[in-house]
Residue, then its C-alpha position, 0 to 999 in steps of 0.5 A: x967675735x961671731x954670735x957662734x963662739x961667744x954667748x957672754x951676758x946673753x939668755x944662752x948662759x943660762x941654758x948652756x954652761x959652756x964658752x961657746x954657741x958651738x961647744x954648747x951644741x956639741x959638748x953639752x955634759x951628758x951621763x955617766x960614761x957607764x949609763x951612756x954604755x949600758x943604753x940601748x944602741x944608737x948611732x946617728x949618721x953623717x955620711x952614707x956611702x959604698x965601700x966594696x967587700x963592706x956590705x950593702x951600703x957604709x954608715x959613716x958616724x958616732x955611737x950617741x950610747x950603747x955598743x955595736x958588734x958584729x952580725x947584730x941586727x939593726x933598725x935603720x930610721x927613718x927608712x925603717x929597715x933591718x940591717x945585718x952588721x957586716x963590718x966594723x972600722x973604727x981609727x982605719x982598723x977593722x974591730x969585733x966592737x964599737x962603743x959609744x963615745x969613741x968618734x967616728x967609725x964606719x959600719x957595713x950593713x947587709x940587707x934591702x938598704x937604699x944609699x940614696x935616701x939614707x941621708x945625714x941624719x939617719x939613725x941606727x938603733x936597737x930593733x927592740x928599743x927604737x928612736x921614735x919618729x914624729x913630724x911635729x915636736x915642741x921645743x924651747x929655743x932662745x933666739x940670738x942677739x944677731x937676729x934681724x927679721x921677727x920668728x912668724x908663725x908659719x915660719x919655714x926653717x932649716x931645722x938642724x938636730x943630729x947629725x942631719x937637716x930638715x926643711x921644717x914650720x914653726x906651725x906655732x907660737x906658744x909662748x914667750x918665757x922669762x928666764x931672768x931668775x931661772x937657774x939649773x940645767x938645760x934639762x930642766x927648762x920645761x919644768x923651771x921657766x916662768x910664763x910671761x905671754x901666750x901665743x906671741x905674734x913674733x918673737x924677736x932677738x934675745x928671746x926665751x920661748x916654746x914653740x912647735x915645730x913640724x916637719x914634712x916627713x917623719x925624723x927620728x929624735x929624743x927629748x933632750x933629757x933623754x937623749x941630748x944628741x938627738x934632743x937639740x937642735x938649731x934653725x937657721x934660715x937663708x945662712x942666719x943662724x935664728x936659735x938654738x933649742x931642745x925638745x921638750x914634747x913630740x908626739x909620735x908618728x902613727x904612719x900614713x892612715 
């Protein structure tokens, strides 16, 4: 089978308890059905489109936690815009409210949007608790045993989190880790890895390490142990999957000075 549906015997198991590559990325254990409920509102978008009499643009997607309900103000990000909720449709009804962990719905937003640079990967959230924006981020990825040319530094990478994807740099090599005697969550990782070699030159298949990543314009994400669906990712390069990872640091984004 594919390096995406087996992780058996590999340094993924350790991260991931789960039977796969792809159940580990989506189905990941998360909080209490009630802390996921009482959080702030997020949602992250897969499609964005215009639904006539829905509002000014659709946002097609998963309530990550919290709840939505009519005529709440949202903060649409990156575009950093307000938005009215206009319209709620969850199942092919129209609903009063939507919560978390219940599939897709589609919500209608009211207000200055603009469709065409509201990709997937845009997030909704709550004005008074935003998903903070940053352009470069620390991660601890462990490369697939399918890998076949070295992780450089200076790298250019597809870089998959959320529901959307960027054109990212792996600005820098930190350090490989040995996780051989390493156990516990992937939540846990920053704090239980061991260092084996600072500032590696490449990094090859089955390889645990900390890399930094950048991005040329600002995206929105958590650390995973805050928020585990806006805090893993994948990078991919030319149809190859290279490694999978969680963000362990990121810093801010201030805005252009």
């Amino acid at each position: 089978m594919s390096n995406s549906t087996r992780i058996e015997n590999h340094p993924l198991a350790t991260w991931y308890r789960d039977s796969s590559l792809l159940g580990a990325l989506e189905s990941l254990a998360g909080a209490s059905d009630s802390s996921v409920l009482n959080a702030p509102f997020c949602l992250a978008a897969s499609d964005v489109t215009k639904v006539q009499n829905f509002g000014t643009v659709t946002v097609n997607g998963k309530i990550i936690q919290g709840n939505l309900a009519l005529n709440d103000q949202i903060l649409v990000l990156p575009a950093g815009e307000l938005a009215q909720v206009k319209g709620i449709e969850s199942g092919g009804r129209r609903v009063e409210v939507a919560l978390a962990n219940r599939g897709l719905i589609s919500v209608g937003l009211q207000g200055d949007l603009d469709a065409s640079i509201m990709l997937p990967g845009t997030v909704l959230c709550d004005p008074e608790h935003p998903v903070q924006l940053t352009i470069r981020f620390t991660g601890q990825v462990v490369t697939l045993p399918s890998l076949t040319t070295p992780i450089i530094q200076g790298q250019r990478v597809i870089l998959h989190i959320g529901s959307g994807s960027e054109t990212a740099t792996i600005s820098r090599l930190l350090e490989v880790v040995d996780r051989r005697n390493v156990s516990g969550s992937s939540a846990d990782l920053s704090t239980t890895s061991t260092q084996q070699r600072k500032r590696p030159r490449c990094l090859t298949k089955n390889q645990s390490a900390r890399i930094e990543i950048s991005t040329s314009r600002p995206i929105p994400l958590h650390r995973y142990q805050d928020v585990r669906e806006l805090g893993r990712f994948v990078l991919r390069n030319q149809g190859q999957t290279l490694a999978v990872g969680i963000v362990t640091e990121f810093q801010q984004f201030q805005g252009p000075k």
